[in-house]
C-alpha positions as CSV (number, residue, x, y, z in Angstrom):
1,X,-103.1,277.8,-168.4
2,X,-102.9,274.4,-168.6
3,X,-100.2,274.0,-171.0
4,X,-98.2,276.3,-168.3
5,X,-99.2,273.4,-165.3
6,X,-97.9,270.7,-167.4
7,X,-94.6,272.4,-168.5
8,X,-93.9,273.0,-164.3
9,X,-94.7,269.6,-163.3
10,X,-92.3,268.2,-166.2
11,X,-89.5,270.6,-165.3
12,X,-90.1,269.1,-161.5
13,X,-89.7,265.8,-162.6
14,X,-86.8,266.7,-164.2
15,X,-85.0,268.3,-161.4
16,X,-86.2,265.4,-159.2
17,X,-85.3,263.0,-161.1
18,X,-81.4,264.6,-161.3
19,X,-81.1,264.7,-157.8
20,X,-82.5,261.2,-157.5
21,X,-79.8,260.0,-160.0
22,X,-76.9,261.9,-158.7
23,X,-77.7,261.0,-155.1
24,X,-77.4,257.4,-156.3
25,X,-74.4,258.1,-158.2
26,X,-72.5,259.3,-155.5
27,X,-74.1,256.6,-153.0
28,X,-72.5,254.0,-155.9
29,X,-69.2,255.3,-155.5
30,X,-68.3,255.6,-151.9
31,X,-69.3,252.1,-151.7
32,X,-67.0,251.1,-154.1
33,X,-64.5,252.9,-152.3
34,X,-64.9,251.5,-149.3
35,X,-65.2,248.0,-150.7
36,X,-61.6,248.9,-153.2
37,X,-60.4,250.3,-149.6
38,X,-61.4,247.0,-147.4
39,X,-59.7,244.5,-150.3
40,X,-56.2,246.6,-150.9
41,X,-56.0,246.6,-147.1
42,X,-56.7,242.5,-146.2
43,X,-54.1,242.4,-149.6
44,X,-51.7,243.9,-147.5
45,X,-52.5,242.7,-144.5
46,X,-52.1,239.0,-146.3
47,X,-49.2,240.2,-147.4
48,X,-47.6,241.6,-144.5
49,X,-48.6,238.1,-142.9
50,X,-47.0,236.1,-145.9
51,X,-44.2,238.2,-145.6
52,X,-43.5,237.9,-141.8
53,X,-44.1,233.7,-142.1
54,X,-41.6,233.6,-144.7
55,X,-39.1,235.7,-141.9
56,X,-39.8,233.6,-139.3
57,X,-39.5,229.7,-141.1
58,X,-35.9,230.2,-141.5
59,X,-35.5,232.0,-137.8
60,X,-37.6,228.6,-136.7
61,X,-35.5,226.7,-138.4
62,X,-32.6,228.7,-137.8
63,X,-33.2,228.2,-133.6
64,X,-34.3,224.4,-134.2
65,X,-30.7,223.6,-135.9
66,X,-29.4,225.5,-133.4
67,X,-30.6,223.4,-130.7
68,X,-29.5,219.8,-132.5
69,X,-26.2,221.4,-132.7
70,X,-26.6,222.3,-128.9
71,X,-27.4,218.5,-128.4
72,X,-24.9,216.8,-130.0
73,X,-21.7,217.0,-128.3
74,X,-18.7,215.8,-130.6
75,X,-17.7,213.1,-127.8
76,X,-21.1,211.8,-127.6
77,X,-21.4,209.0,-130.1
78,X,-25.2,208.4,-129.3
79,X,-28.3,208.4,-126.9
80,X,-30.9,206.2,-126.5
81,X,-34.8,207.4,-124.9
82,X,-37.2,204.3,-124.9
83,X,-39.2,205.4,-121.7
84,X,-42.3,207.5,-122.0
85,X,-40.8,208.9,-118.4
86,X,-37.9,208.9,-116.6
87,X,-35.7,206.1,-117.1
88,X,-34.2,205.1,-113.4
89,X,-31.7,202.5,-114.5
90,X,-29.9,201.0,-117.4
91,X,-27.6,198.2,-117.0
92,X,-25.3,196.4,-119.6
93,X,-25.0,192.3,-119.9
94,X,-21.7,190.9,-118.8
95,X,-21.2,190.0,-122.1
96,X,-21.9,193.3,-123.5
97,X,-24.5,192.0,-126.3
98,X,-27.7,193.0,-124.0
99,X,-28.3,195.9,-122.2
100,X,-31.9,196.7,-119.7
101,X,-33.4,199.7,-118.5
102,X,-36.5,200.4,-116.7
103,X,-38.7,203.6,-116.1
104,X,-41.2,205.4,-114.1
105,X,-43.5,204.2,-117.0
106,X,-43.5,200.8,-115.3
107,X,-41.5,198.8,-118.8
108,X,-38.7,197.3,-118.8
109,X,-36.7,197.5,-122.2
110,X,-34.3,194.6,-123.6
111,X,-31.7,196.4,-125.5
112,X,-29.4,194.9,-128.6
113,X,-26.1,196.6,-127.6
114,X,-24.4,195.2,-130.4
115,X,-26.5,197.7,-132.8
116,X,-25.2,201.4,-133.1
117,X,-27.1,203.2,-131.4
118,X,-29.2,200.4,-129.7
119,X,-32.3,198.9,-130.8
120,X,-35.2,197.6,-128.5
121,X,-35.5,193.7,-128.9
122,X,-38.3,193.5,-126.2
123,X,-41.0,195.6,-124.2
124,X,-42.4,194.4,-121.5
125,X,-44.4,195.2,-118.5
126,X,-44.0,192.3,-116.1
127,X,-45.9,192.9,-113.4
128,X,-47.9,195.8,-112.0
129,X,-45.6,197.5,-110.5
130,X,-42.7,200.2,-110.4
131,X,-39.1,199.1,-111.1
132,X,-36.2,200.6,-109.9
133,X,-33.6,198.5,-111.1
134,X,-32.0,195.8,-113.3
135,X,-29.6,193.1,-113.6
136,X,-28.3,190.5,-116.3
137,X,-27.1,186.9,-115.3
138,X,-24.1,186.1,-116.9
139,X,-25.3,184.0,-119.8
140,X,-27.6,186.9,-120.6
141,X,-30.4,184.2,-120.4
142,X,-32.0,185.7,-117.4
143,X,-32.6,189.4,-116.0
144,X,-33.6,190.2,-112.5
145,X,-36.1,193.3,-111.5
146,X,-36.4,195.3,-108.1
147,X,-39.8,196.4,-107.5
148,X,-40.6,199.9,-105.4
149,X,-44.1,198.7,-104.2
150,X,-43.6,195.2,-103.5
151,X,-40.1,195.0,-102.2
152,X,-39.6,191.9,-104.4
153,X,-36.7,190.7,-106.8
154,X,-38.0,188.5,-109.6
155,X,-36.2,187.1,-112.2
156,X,-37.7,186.2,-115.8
157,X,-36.2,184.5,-119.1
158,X,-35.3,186.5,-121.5
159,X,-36.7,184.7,-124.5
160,X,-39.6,183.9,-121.9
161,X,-40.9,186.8,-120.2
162,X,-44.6,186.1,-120.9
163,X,-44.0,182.5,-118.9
164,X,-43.9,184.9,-115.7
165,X,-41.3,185.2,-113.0
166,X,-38.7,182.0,-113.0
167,X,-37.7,183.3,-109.3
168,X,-39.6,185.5,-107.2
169,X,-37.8,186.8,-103.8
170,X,-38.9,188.6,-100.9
171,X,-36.4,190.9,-99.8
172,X,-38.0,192.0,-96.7
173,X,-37.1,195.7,-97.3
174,X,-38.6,198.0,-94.7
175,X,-38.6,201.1,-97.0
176,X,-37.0,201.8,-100.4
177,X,-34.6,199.8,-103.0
178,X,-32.4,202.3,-104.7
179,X,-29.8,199.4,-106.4
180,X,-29.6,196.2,-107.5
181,X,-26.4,193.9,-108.7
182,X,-25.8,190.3,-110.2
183,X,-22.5,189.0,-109.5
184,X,-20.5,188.3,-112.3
185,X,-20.2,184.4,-111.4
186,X,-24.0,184.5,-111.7
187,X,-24.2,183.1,-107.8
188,X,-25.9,186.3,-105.8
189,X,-27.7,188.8,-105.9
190,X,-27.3,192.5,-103.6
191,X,-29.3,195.1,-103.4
192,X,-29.1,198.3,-101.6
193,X,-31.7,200.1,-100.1
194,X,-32.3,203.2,-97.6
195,X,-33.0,201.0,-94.1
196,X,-31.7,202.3,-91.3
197,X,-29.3,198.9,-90.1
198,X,-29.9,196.2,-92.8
199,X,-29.5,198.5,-95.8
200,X,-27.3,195.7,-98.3
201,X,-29.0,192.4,-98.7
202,X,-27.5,189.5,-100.5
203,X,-29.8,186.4,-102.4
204,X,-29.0,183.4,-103.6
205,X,-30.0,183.2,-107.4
206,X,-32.3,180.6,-106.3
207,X,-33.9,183.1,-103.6
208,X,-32.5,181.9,-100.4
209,X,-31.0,184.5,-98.4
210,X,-27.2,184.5,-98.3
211,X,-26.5,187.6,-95.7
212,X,-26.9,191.2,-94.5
213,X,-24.5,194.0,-94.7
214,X,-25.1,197.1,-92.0
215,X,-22.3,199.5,-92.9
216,X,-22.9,201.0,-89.8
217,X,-25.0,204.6,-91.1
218,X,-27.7,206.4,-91.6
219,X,-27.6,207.0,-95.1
220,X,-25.9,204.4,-97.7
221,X,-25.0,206.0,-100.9
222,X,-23.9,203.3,-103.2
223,X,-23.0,199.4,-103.2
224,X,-20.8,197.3,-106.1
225,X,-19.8,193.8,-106.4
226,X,-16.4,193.6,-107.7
227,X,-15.4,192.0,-111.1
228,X,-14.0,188.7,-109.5
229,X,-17.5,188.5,-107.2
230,X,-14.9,188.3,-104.4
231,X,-16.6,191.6,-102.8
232,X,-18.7,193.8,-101.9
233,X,-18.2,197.4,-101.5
234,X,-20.7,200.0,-99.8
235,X,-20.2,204.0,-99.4
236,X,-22.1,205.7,-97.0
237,X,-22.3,209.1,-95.2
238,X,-18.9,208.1,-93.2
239,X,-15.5,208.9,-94.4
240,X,-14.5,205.2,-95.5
241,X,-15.8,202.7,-97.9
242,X,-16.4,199.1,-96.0
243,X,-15.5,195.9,-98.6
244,X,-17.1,192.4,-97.0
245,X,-16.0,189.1,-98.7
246,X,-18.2,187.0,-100.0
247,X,-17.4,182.8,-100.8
248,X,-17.0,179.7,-100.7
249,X,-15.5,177.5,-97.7
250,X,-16.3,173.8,-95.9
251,X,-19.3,176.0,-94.7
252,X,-20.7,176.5,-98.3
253,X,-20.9,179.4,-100.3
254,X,-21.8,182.5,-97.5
255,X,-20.7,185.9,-97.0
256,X,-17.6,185.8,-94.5
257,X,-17.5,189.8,-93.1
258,X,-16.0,192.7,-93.7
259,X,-12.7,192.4,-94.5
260,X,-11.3,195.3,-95.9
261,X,-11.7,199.2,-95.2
262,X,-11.0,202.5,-98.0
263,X,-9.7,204.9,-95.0
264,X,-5.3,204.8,-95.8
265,X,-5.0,205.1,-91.9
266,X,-2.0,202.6,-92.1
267,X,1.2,202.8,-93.8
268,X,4.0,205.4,-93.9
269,X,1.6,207.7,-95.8
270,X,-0.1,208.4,-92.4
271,X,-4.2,209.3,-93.3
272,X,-4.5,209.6,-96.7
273,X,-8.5,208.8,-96.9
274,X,-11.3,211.0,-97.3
275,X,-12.3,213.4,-94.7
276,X,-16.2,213.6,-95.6
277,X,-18.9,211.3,-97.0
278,X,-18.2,209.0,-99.9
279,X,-20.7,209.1,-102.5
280,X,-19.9,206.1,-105.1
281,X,-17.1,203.6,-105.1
282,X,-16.0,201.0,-108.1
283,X,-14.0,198.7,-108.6
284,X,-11.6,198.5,-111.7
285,X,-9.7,194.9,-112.8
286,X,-10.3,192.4,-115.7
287,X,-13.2,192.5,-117.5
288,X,-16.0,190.3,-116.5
289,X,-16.0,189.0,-120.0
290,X,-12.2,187.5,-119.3
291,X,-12.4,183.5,-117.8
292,X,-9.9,184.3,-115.0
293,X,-11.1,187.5,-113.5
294,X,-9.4,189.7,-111.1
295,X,-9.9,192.9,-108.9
296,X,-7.0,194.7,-108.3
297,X,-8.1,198.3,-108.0
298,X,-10.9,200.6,-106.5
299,X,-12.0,204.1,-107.4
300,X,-13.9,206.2,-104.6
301,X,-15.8,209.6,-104.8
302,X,-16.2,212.1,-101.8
303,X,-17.9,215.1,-100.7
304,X,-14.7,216.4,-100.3
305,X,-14.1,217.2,-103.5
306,X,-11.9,214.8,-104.3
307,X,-11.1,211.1,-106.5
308,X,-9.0,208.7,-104.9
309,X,-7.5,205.1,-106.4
310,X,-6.6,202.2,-104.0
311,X,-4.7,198.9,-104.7
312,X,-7.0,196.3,-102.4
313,X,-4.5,193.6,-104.1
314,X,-3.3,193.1,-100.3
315,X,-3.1,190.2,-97.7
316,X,-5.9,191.8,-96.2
317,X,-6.2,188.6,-94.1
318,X,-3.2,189.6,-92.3
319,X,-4.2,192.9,-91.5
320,X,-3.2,194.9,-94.4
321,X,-5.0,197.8,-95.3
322,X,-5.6,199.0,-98.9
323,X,-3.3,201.7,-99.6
324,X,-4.3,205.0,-101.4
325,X,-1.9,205.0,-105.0
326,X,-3.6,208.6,-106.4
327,X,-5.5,211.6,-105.4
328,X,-7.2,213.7,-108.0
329,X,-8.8,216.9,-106.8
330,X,-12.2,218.1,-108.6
331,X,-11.6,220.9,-111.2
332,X,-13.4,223.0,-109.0
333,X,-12.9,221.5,-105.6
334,X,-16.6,220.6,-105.0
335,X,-18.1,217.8,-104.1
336,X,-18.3,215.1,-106.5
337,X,-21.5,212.5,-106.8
338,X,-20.6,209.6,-109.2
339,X,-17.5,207.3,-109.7
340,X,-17.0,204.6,-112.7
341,X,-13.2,202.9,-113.3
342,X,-13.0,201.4,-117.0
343,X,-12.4,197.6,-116.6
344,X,-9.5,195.8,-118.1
345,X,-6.0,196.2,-117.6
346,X,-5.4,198.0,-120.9
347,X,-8.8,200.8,-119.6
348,X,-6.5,202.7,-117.8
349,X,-9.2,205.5,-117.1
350,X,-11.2,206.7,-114.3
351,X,-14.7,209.0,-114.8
352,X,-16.4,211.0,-112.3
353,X,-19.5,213.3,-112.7
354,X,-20.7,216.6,-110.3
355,X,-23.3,219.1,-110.8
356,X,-20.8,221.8,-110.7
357,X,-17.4,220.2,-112.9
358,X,-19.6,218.1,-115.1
359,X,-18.5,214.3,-116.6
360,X,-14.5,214.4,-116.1
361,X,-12.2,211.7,-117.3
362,X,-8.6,211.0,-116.0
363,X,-5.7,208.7,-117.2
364,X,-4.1,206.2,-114.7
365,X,-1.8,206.4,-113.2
366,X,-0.9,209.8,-113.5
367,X,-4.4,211.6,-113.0
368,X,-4.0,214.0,-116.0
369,X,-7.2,215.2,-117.0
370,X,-8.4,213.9,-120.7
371,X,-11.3,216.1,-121.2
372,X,-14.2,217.9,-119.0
373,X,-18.2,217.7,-120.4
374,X,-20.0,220.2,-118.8
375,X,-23.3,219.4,-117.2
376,X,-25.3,221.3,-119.7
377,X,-24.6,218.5,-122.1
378,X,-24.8,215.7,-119.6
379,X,-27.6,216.5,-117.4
380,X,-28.2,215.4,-113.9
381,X,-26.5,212.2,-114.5
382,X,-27.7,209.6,-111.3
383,X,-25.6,206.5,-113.0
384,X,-22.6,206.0,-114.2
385,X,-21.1,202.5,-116.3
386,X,-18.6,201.6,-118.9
387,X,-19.6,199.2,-121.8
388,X,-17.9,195.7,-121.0
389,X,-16.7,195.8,-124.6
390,X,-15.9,197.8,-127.6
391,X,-18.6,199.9,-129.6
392,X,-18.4,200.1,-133.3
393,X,-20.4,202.9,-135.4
394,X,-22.2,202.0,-138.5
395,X,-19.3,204.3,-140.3
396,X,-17.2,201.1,-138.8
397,X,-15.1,202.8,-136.2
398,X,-14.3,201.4,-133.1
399,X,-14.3,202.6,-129.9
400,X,-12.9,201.0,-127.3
401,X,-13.8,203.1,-124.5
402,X,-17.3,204.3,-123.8
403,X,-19.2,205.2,-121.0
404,X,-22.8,205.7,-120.6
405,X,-24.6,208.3,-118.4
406,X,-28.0,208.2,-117.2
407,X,-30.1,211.3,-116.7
408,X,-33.1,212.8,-115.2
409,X,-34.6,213.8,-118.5
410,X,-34.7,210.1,-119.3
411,X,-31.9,209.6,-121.8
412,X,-29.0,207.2,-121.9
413,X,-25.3,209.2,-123.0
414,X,-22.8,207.2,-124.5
415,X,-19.2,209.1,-124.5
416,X,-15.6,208.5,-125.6
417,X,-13.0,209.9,-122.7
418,X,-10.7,211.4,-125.3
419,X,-11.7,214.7,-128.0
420,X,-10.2,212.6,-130.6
């Protein structure tokens, strides 16, 4: 009876002890499953992500060539961003050899124009305070800056801007400076600014006042000394541009009046000025560069869509009026904002820039349109001026032409008129 006990408890132990073993054999494998499952999916997974990275580097690079190519228009030779911000003004030297700029990040940057593309010399922060504009004198020893907060022109050494301001002058500006110029004989100083009456102010380089301009309107656009530093030109909301004289007489060296007005009333012509606001004037004539200069020629832009030249080479002291040689009508009749004349008597071409036409260049005399840059590839261009000399590349070509935009989005254009 025993014997029998034994042999059932061993055959239970048996049968336990296969179920035990097969439950733990099965319990084995689905973990393994799972686990082989888990591991060929994240090797897919990884692969699927290798596989999609390697698709999209060459559509990022694809889309990043794309939009250098999109930058770099074939009459744009180069362009220059030294501001953290927006840049608000860049001016060249009368020689050509220095060039300025300053920026809502409070510097003002010396510029070696005679590098391709141009290199910073120097970086300095003058004062604390915002400028809004620059000027060279004609040596390029000195540059003078317009300050927002202050109202004050100062002007510093070039090669001794940590020695502080040479000449500091209170312009007694009521509410903004939008411009400032040197004449070209190095003698004064104008600056334009949105007052109501006194809006163009002229300084001696030494500081003392020399005289005030009120064109006579609410809003002043624009103001330009003229190569010979004869005049001074102002545009305003009205339809003409106003020219006053400034110097020298038994009296000394002062600003004599207006003498001169852009409106082609007189003359067999009959009215042949502009019949809404002008925006910007220039003046054309010898380089400043030249010993003997001259100013023979103006260039004025108007809301009325249209670019008009004038020979002021007249006895405007016996009543002559300028007379209007050359119309040129806006490739799409808009208003136009911006006006720069190349200097020289050989830089027989006008520029103009809108927000709707783009940067257009004409030849003179006849008007004919070179070429048109739409304002995708400019930008919003607030500033328009030619290089007083020639540019050459680092290839070694020359150009003799170039003009230099600049922008809201802080960068300085240079452009050839011509696609060649």
């Amino acid at each position: 009876h025993k014997s029998s006990m034994a042999e059932i408890l061993t055959v239970i132990v048996a049968i336990v002890l296969c179920v035990a073993g097969f439950l733990w054999l099965k319990f084995n494998q689905g973990k393994e499953s799972k686990v082989a499952a888990k591991t060929e999916e994240k090797q897919s997974t990884g692969n699927e992500s290798l596989k999609t990275n390697q698709q999209q580097k060459p559509e990022a690079a694809a889309k990043k060539v794309k939009k250098d190519e999109k930058q770099k228009h074939h009459q744009c030779i180069f362009e220059v961003k030294g501001h953290k911000d927006g840049m608000n003004c860049f001016m060249f030297s009368g020689t050509g050899k220095l060039a300025a700029s300053t920026g809502d990040d409070r510097r003002v940057i010396i510029w070696d124009a005679t590098k391709f593309p141009p290199i910073q010399l120097q970086n300095v922060i003058p004062e604390l305070d915002h400028p809004v504009s620059v000027a060279f004198s004609p040596d390029d020893s000195y540059f003078a800056v317009a300050y927002a907060t202050s109202k004050e022109i100062k002007i510093f050494a070039v090669k001794g801007v940590k020695e502080g301001a040479k000449v500091s002058i209170k312009t007694n500006v009521a509410k903004s400076i939008t411009e400032m110029h040197w004449s070209y004989n190095g003698k004064y100083l104008a600056i334009c600014s949105t007052d109501d009456k006194e809006s163009v102010r002229l300084f001696k380089a030494s500081g003392e006042p020399l005289g005030v301009i009120n064109p006579g309107a609410l809003v002043v656009y624009h103001c330009v000394i003229s190569p010979d530093s004869r005049f001074v030109a102002v545009a305003s909301m009205q339809c003409d541009v106003k020219i006053w004289e400034v110097g020298a007489d038994k009296e000394g060296f002062r600003l004599f009046g207006k003498v001169m007005e852009l409106t082609g009333r007189s003359g067999g012509g009959g009215a042949t000025g502009h019949s809404a606001a002008v925006h910007s004037v220039d003046f054309g004539g010898c380089s400043p560069a030249v010993l003997v200069c001259e100013s023979t020629r103006a260039a004025t832009v108007s809301k009325d869509g249209k670019c008009k030249i004038w020979n002021i080479d007249v006895r405007y002291k016996m009543k002559e009026d300028p007379k209007c040689l050359l119309t040129i009508d806006s490739p799409d009749t808009k208003p136009i904002d911006l006006v720069a004349i190349a200097r020289g008597k050989e830089s027989k071409i006008v520029a103009t820039w809108s927000k709707t036409a783009g940067l257009c260049f004409y030849a003179l005399p006849t008007g004919e349109l070179l070429s048109q840059i739409p304002f995708e590839e400019t930008g919003q261009v607030f500033q328009m001026i030619w290089s007083p000399d020639s540019i050459t590349d680092k290839g070694g070509k020359t150009y003799q032409q170039v003009l230099c935009t600049v922008s809201k989005d802080g960068r300085t254009r240079a452009w050839t008129p011509t696609n060649g």
